[in-house]
Every structure is written in structure tokens, then in C-alpha cells.
Steps between C-alpha positions, in 0.01 A plus 500: 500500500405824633274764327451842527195721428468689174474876582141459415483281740304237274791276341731333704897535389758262573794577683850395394832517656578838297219662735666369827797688455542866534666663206749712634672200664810423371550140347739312773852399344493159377646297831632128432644419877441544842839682545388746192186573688666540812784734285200709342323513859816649632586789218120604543558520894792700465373749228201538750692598767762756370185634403305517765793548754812662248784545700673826551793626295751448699431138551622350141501109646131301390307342739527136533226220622765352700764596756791618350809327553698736745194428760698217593757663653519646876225735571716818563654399146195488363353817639789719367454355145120593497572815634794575252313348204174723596660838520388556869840373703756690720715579230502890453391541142177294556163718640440502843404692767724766501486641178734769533781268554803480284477244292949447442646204593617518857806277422608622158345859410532406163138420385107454684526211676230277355464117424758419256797779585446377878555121334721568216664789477589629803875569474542418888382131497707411210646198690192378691377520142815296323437225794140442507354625125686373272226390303274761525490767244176638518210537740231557245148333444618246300863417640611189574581615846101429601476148328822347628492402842929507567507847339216644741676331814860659342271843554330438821832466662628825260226698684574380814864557545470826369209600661323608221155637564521406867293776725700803629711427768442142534876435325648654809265302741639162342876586521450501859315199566702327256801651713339381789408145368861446377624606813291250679617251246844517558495467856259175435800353257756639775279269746483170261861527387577530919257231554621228231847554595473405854317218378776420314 
């Protein structure tokens, strides 16, 4: 047992458990299992850091303690989905540099081209958007869009055969190398067709 001096420093007090423990502390929740601990240990992280590092308002998605699913998809699918979900892409309603750009939809002119009218409503990808999202009905937070993994490959390939989000002019760069590469790959089947049919 330990003992403390009285303040007249003459009678020696013991100490007890009550004086180990600071007042102001909160009592912990009762915790039964390992996986409640490990539950507990993760709500206190979390609270921690949305306080300590809150995101900004135009960022409505939480952070996570693990990759989110769409990082495993391509990289260049992957970087227009962080840049779309952040607020800070190519499309013209999100900030950027050039602030005194209009902010329209280039393709439409019906409405600022952010996130979700460049992904749902935009009027002139209506059939990219009947062949490759027919399951997905929302883009917010908590859609199933980020939790299933055939719904965010359906919108991976949305984005890229639109070109949704892609960096100015680069749209027009790969309609001629795909020109070019199909080109190429014609005369390559011309070549094995010729080929297999002398063999023949």
C-alpha cells in the first residue's frame, strides 16, 4: 500500500485507487470483446480527426481508415473520381485556376457542370448513360455506387467513354491515336487474314 503525507506533514494517509485517477476523466464504456474495443477505438479515432482535420464543405464523403473501393480500378479512373468527388477536377463548375471562367456545361448549356449533372443528368450522354449506369442512381456519400464493386466499374467505363472530367484537349488527342492505332490494326488483320490464307 502506498501512503501519502498529511498536509501537516506528521500523519501518513493512505492512498486508494480513487486518488490515482483524475476526476475529470470520463469513465470508459463498459467493453466485453476485443472487436468492441477495437469498434470503440475506431469511433474515438474518427471523432478525433474530423476534429482536428474537418473537411471542407464541399467535400460531404467521411474519411475512411481504409482504401476505398474505387482505388482498385485503373489509375486514370481513379484519379478522375478523386478529383470529381473533391470539388477540384476539370469540370467547369468546380474552383480552379481560372476563376473567371464560365462555369455552363460545355456540352449541354443547360446547368454548371459539376459532379453529378456531368454523371447523371447531362441530357447529351443519355445513352452512354442507359448502357453503362443502369444501376446507379445517385453519387452521394452514402450510395451504393461506392460500396459495390460492379456498379463502380459500370462508372469507370461511364467516365471514360464520355470523357468526363478528362483534361482540356486531351479528348481530341485520343481520337487520333485511337485513329491511328485502328488504322494500324486493320492493316495487321489485313496481314494475318493474307497470311493464313496462303497457308491454307
Amino acid at each position: 500500500m502506498l501512503f501519502l503525507l498529511s498536509p501537516d506533514g506528521l500523519d501518513p494517509l493512505p492512498v486508494t485507487s480513487q486518488h490515482l485517477l483524475c476526476e475529470s476523466y470520463p469513465e470508459p464504456p463498459p467493453v466485453r470483446s476485443y472487436p468492441q474495443l477495437k469498434l470503440c477505438c475506431k469511433n474515438l479515432l474518427m471523432e478525433e480527426w474530423d476534429k482536428a482535420a474537418p473537411a471542407p464543405a464541399r467535400y460531404p464523403y467521411r474519411p475512411s481508415l481504409k482504401p476505398h473501393l474505387f482505388m482498385g480500378l485503373d489509375k486514370f479512373s481513379v484519379g478522375r473520381l478523386h478529383q470529381m468527388r473533391s470539388g477540384k477536377s476539370y469540370l467547369r463548375a468546380h474552383p480552379s485556376w481560372d476563376n473567371d471562367a464560365p462555369t455552363t456545361c460545355p456540352r449541354c448549356q443547360s446547368a454548371p457542370e459539376r459532379f453529378e449533372h456531368a454523371i447523371l443528368h447531362h441530357s447529351a450522354k443519355e445513352l452512354a448513360r442507359t448502357r453503362h449506369l443502369q444501376g446507379v442512381l445517385d453519387i452521394g456519400p452514402d450510395a451504393p455506387v461506392w460500396s459495390l464493386a460492379p456498379l463502380l466499374g459500370a462508372l469507370a467505363r461511364f467516365i471514360k467513354s464520355t470523357a468526363t472530367a478528362f483534361p482540356p484537349g486531351m479528348f481530341s488527342r485520343l481520337s487520333s491515336s485511337v485513329s491511328s492505332v485502328s488504322s494500324s490494326s486493320s492493316n495487321v488483320v489485313s496481314f494475318g487474314y493474307f497470311m493464313s490464307s496462303q497457308e491454307s
